[in-house]
C-alpha positions, 0 to 999 in steps of 0.5 A: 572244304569248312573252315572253322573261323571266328569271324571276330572282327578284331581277328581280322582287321588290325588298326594300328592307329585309331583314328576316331573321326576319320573321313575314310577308312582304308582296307589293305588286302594282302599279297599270297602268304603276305600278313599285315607288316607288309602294310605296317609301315605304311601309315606314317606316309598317308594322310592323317585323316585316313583310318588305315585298316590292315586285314590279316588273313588266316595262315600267317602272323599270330593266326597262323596255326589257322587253316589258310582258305583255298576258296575265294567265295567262303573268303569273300563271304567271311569278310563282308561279315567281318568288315560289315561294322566297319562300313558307316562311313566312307572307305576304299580298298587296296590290294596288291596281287593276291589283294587286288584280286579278293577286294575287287570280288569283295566290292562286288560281293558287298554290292550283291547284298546292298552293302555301302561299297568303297569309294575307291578300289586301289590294287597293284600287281594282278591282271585284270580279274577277266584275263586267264593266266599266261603262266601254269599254276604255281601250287601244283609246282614242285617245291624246288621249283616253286622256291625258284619262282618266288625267287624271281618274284623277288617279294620274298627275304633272301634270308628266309628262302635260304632257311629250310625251317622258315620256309616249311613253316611259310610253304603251307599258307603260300600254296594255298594261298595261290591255289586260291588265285589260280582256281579263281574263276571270274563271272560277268557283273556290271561295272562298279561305281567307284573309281578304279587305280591299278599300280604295276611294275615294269619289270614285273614278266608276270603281269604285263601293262596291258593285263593291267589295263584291262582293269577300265572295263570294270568301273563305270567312272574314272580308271587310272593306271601309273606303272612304276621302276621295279617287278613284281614287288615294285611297292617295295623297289619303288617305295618312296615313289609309289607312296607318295603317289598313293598319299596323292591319290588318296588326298583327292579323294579324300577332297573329293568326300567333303 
């Protein structure tokens, strides 16, 4: 399939707060059918010197009338063009579900074509890359019963499952989205350099603490995984939490840069 997408960097990376001398940049990768208010109100609870770099996907928000990608290698090819102005100083990636899954294909794209990598790569919610799903895939469920499985995965407003416009508006963008996590398929490359954390939910049936650690084998340096109260969508159960520790994680790199 073509896509017939501007690859204007000001399309693709929304910067709330410039931050004209920051020490590292972070780039937040959204979940399938997620758009950059998932991240909006991030940015208070973070570090100063962090530039916070939202990453708006076509199919949602004001560039939802774009077509949503299917193929995660035109996504990752589009990006590296995107993001390669954005590399001349340190910064890392975080990506929770859907996210985790593009920036870690991105991390390995940008060092395919020696490329500055990240620092750090966060991610959230998704196994690890090289693990095949328990679970058959959500795009080709019928709608009512694809309705009831973003109900459970609880990251979705009730207010806007229960409104049929809403939802025939958002359906398009959410199953392509997942039909490109679900066609994935993962190839062998060595390891990355940059250290690894992976966050997850307890309660989160879809992903397991033991997919999640799996993610180790793909760093050469330190990998960390902190499992927290909630599911699928504990950033949003366990907020407070989650982003203190992540305001942690990100203040040790950042000491670790100087």
């Amino acid at each position: 399939m073509k896509y017939a997408h501007m690859l204007q960097p000001e399309q693709w990376i929304v910067i709330p707060k410039p931050v004209s001398h920051a020490k590292l940049r972070l780039f937040c990768f959204p979940h399938a059918g997620g758009g950059i208010a998932s991240f909006s109100q991030w940015i208070q609870h973070l570090p100063t010197d962090i530039e916070v770099c939202l990453i708006l996907l076509p199919g949602r928000e004001n560039r939802f009338k774009e077509t949503t990608y299917t193929d995660i290698n035109l996504l990752i090819h589009d990006l590296g063009e995107v993001l390669s102005g954005y590399l001349d100083r340190p910064y890392a990636f975080y990506g929770h579900s859907m996210g985790a899954l593009v920036s870690f294909e991105l991390a390995r794209y940008l060092r395919r074509n020696q490329r500055p990598g990240p620092s750090h790569l966060f991610n959230s919610a998704h196994r690890a890359p090289q693990l095949i799903s328990r679970f058959p895939p959500l795009h080709k469920l019928p709608s009512e019963k694809f309705l009831d499985t973003l109900r459970q995965l609880q990251g979705t407003p009730d207010e806007i499952l229960n409104n049929h416009e809403m939802m025939e508006l958002m359906y398009p963008t959410l199953q392509r989205d997942l039909q490109l996590c679900e066609n994935y398929e993962y190839s062998p490359e060595p390891p990355l350099q940059c250290p690894i954390t992976t966050y997850g939910g307890l309660k989160d049936h879809r992903t397991l603490p033991e997919e999640l650690e799996d993610w180790g084998i793909h760093t050469y340096a330190a990998f960390q995984l902190h499992l927290l109260e909630g599911g699928h969508f504990f950033i949003q159960d366990s907020k407070e939490v989650f982003l203190k520790m992540f305001h942690q994680e990100l203040t040790q790199l950042l000491f670790a840069l100087r």
